[in-house]
C-alpha positions as CSV (number, residue, x, y, z in Angstrom):
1,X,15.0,22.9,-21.5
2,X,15.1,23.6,-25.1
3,X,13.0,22.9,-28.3
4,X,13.7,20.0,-30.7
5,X,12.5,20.0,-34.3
6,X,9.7,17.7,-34.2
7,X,6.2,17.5,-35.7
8,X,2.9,15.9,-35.0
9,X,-0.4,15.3,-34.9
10,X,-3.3,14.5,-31.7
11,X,-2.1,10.9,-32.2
12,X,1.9,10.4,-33.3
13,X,4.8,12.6,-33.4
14,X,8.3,12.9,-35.5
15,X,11.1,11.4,-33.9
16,X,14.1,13.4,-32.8
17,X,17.4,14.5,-34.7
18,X,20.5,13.5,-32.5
19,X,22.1,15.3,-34.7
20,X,20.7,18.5,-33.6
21,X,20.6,17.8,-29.9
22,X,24.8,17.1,-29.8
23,X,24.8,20.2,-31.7
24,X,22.6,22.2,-30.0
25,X,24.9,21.0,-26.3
26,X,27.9,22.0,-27.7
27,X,26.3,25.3,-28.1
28,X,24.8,25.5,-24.8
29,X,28.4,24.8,-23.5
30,X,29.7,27.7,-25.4
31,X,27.5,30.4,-24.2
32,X,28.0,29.4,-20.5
33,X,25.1,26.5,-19.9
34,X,27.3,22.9,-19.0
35,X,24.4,21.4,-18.0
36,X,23.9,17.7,-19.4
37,X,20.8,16.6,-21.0
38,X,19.1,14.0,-19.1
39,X,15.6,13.3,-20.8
40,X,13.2,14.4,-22.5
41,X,9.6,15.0,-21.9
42,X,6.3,15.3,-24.0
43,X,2.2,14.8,-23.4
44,X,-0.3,12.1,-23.9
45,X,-3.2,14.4,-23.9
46,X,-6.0,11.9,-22.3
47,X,-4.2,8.5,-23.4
48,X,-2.5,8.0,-20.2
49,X,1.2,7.8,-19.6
50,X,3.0,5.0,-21.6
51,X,5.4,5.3,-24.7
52,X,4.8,4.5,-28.7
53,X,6.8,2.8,-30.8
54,X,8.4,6.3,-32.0
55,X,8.8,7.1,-28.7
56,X,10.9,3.9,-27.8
57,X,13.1,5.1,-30.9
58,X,13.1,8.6,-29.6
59,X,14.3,7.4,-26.2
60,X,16.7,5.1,-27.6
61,X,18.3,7.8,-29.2
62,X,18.5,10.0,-26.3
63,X,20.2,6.8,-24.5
64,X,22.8,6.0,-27.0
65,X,24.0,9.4,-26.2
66,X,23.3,9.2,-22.4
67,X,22.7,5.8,-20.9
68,X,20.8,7.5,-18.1
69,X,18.4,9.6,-20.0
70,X,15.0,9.0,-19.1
71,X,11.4,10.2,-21.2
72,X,9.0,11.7,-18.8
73,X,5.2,11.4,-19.9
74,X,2.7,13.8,-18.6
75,X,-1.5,13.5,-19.4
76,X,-2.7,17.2,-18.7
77,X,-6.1,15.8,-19.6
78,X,-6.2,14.0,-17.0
79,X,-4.5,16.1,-14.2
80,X,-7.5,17.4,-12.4
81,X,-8.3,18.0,-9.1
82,X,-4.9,18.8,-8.0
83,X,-3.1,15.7,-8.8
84,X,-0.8,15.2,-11.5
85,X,-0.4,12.6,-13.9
86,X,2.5,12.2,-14.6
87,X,5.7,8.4,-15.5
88,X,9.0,8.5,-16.1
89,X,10.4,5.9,-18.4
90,X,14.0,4.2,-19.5
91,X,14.8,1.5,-22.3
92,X,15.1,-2.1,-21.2
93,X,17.8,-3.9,-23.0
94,X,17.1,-6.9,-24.4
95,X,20.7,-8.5,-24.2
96,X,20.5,-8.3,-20.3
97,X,17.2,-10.1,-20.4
98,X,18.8,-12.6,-22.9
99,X,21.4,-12.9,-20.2
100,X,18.8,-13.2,-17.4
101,X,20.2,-9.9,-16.0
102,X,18.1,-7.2,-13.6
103,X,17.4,-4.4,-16.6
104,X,16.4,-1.8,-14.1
105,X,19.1,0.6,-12.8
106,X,20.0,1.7,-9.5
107,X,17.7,5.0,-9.7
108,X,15.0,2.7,-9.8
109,X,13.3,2.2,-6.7
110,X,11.0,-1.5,-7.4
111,X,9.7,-1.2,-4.2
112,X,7.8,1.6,-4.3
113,X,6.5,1.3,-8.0
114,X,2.7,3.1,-8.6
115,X,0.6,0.3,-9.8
116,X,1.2,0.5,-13.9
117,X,-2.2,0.9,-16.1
118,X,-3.7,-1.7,-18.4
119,X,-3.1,0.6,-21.3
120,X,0.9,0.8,-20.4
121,X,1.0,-2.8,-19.6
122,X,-0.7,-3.1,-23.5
123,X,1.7,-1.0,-25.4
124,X,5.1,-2.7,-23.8
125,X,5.7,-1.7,-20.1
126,X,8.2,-3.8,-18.5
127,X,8.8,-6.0,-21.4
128,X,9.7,-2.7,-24.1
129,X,10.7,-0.1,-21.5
130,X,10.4,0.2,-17.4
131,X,9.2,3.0,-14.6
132,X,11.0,4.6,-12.7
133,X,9.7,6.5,-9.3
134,X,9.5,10.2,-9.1
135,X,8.5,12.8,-7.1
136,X,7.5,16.4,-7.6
137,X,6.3,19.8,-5.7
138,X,3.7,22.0,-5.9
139,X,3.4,25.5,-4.2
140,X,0.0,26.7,-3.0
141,X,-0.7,29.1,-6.1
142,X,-0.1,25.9,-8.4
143,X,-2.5,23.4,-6.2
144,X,-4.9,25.8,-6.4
145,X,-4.3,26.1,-10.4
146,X,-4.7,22.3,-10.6
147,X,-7.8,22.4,-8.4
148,X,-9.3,25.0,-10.7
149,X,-9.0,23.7,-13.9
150,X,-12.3,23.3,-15.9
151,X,-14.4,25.2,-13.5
152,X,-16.8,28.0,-14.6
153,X,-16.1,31.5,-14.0
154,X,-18.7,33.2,-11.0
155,X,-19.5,35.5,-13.8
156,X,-20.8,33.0,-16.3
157,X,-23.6,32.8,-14.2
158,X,-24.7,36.5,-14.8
159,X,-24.4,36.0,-18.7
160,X,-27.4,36.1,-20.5
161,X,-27.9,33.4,-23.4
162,X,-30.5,34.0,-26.3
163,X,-33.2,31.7,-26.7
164,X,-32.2,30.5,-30.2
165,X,-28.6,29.4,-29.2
166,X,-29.6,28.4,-25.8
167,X,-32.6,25.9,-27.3
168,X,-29.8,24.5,-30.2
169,X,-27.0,23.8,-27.4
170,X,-30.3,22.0,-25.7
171,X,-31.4,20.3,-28.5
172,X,-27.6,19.0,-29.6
173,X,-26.9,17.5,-26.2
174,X,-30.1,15.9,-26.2
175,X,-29.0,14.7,-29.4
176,X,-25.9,13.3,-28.3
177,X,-27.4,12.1,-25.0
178,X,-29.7,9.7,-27.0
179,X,-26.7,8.3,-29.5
180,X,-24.6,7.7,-26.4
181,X,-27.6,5.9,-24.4
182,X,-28.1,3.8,-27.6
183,X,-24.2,2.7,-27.6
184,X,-24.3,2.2,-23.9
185,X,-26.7,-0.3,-24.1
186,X,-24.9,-1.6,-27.0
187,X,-21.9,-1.8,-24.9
188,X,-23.5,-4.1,-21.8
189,X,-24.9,-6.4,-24.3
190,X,-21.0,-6.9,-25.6
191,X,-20.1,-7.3,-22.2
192,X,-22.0,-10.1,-20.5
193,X,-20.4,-13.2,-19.6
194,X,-16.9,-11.6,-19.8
195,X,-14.5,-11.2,-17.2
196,X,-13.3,-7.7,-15.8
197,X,-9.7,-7.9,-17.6
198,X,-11.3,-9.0,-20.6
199,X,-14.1,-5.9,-20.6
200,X,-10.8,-3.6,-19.7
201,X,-8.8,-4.8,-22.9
202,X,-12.2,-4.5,-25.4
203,X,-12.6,-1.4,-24.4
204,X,-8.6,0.5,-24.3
205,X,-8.6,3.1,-26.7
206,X,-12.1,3.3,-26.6
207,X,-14.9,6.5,-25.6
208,X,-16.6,5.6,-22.8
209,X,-20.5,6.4,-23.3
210,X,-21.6,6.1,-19.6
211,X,-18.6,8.5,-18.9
212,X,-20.3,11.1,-21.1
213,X,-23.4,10.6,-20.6
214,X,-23.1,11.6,-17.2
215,X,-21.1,14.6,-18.6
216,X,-24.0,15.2,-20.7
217,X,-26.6,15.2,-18.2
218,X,-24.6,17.7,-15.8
219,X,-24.5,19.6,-18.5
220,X,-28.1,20.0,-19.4
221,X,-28.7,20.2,-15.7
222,X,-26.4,23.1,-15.1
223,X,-28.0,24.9,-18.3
């Protein structure tokens, strides 16, 4: 694994220099490391595993040096409760479906495909790019990482908070409790008389105010 000269922001990201990756394996192979590149790997921090249109280009680049490559998406957001998730991707060319042609290689297992997510099907899954099935391992020490994540530390509960911040945290979830029950309401007028795909496409990309109002209301509850 090594670093590619990239920058971004919470919502897109600089494409890759080719340049630099052929020069930076011809380095590797000079100090000792033959090992090919096969991929490439990044985070969709809460949006789900898909790929962007700069990540299609990215990949595309990493296939016209390796036709295997393959871009592996991970959402740590969302990778709770001991289970990753976590896609693998690769290109599909368009001249084999011109030709009527299978675009999925032989690593590619159809059979035994997870069920893809409204949000990949939306931004170009098996029309743009395909999955590909993968496996990984966890030890016991890293479950039990996954299984803690977000949780409060037994000593929080000894803390002491002063009245003045405590009643302001009150008071500013209270807040945001009554904006989120306001567009919650909003929200089931928009929905009636829809159908259950057509609520799922309105809302992609979208916060979810029942989601965190719950959230909100655990909150003050645990206060």
């Amino acid at each position: 694994v090594f670093a590619m000269p990239q920058s971004g922001t919470s919502v897109s990201v600089e494409s890759v220099d080719p340049v630099f990756q052929t020069e930076m394996v011809d380095m590797l192979k000079q100090t000792g490391r033959p090992e090919m590149v096969v991929g490439w790997y990044h985070s969709h921090p809460g949006f789900g595993c898909w790929l962007s249109s700069t990540d299609i280009n990215t990949q595309s680049s990493f296939e016209a040096l390796n036709p295997r490559a393959v871009a592996l998406v991970v959402d740590p957001i969302q990778s709770v409760k001991g289970k990753v998730v976590i896609d693998c991707f690769r290109l599909i060319n368009p001249q084999l479906m011109m030709l009527g042609q299978e675009p999925r290689q032989t690593t590619s297992n159809i059979g035994h495909l997870q069920k893809p997510s409204i949000q990949a099907l939306i931004h170009g899954l098996n029309r743009h790019y395909y999955s590909i099935v993968i496996d990984y391992r966890k030890n016991e020490l890293e479950e039990q990482m996954l299984q803690n994540l977000h949780k409060r530390n037994w000593t929080t509960g000894l803390k002491v908070t002063k009245f003045e911040d405590f009643s302001a945290s009150t008071q500013d979830i209270l807040d945001q409790m009554l904006k989120l029950t306001s567009t919650y309401n909003e929200r089931v007028k928009q929905e009636e008389g829809k159908t259950l795909e057509e609520i799922e496409v309105d809302n992609v990309g979208k916060v979810d105010p029942k989601r965190h109002l719950e959230a909100k209301v655990t909150d003050l509850m645990s206060e």
